[in-house]
N, C-alpha and C positions, 0 to 999 in steps of 0.2 A: 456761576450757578450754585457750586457749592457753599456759597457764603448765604446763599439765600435759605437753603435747606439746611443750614445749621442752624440757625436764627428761627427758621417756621418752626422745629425741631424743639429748639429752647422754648418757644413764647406755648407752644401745645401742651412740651410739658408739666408750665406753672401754672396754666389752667387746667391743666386736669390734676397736679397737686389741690390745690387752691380748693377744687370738688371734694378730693377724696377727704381734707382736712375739715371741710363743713360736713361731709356725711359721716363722720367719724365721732365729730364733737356733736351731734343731735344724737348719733346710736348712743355715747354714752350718757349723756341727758337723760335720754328715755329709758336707759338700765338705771339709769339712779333714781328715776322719780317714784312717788307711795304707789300702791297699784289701785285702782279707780275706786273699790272698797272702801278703800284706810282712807281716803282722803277727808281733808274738810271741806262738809257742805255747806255751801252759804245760806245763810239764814233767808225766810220769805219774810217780808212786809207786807203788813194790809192795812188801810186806812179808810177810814168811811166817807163818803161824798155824797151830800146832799143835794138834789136838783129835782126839777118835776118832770115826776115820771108821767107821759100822756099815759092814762086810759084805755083807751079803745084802740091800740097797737096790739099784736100777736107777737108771739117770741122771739121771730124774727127780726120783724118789722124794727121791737124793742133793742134787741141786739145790736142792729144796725145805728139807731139812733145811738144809743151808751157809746158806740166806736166812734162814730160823729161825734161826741160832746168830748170824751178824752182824748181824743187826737194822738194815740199811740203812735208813731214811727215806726212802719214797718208793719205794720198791721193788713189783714185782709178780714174780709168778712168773718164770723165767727162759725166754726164747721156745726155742721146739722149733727155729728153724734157729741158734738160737746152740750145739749142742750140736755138739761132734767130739770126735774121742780122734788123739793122735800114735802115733808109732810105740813107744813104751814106755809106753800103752796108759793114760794121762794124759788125765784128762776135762778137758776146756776148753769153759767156757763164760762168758754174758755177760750182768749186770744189767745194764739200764739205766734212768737216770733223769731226768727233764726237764734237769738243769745237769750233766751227767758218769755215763760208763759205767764199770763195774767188769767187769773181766775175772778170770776167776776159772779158777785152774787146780788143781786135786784129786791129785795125786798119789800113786795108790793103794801104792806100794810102800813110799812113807816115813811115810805116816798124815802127811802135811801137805796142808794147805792155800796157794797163791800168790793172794795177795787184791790184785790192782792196780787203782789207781784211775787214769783217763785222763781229761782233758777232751773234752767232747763237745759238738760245735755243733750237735748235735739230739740229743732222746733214743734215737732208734731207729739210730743208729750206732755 
């Protein structure tokens, strides 16, 4: 019996070394790394894409079809406060998805589309 409870004894011990060695090597990871401020932010891309835009869609409607035609990964419908139009009457709105949001602006008078992607430290920003 006691060879058996030196042995449980042993193997408990190296897994909970084995723990304390990985929670030890991430705390000082995390003391070593810039603090969220200093860091480098990655740059956004935008590129323009042309297709036809229907007509007689509402912002929604529009919305929905732009997420249909880019097939984002990860995507769900585009939220109702991400909706506005500028003064040249330019709908602007905004995917987002767990690793980065896409801002999307619709330019109804040139039938283009502005498709920028931005890095995003949460999805809902």
């Amino acid at each position: 019996m006691t060879f058996w409870m030196k042995r449980l004894h042993m193997y408990s011990g190296l897994l909970n070394a084995a723990a304390l060695l990985l929670f030890g090597l991430v705390g000082i990871a995390a003391t070593l790394l810039p603090r969220h401020n200093q860091r480098d932010t990655p740059e956004s891309t935008s590129q323009m894409i042309d297709f036809v835009i229907p007509g007689d869609l509402d912002d929604r409607q529009l919305a929905d079809h732009i997420q249909r035609e880019l097939a984002i990964p990860l995507t769900g419908p585009a939220p109702n406060w991400s909706f506005w139009h500028d003064g040249d009457q330019n709908l602007h709105f905004r995917l987002p998805t767990p690793a980065r949001r896409y801002d999307i602006t619709v330019r109804r008078r040139e039938i283009r589309c502005k498709f920028g992607r931005s890095p995003s430290t949460s999805g809902s920003t």
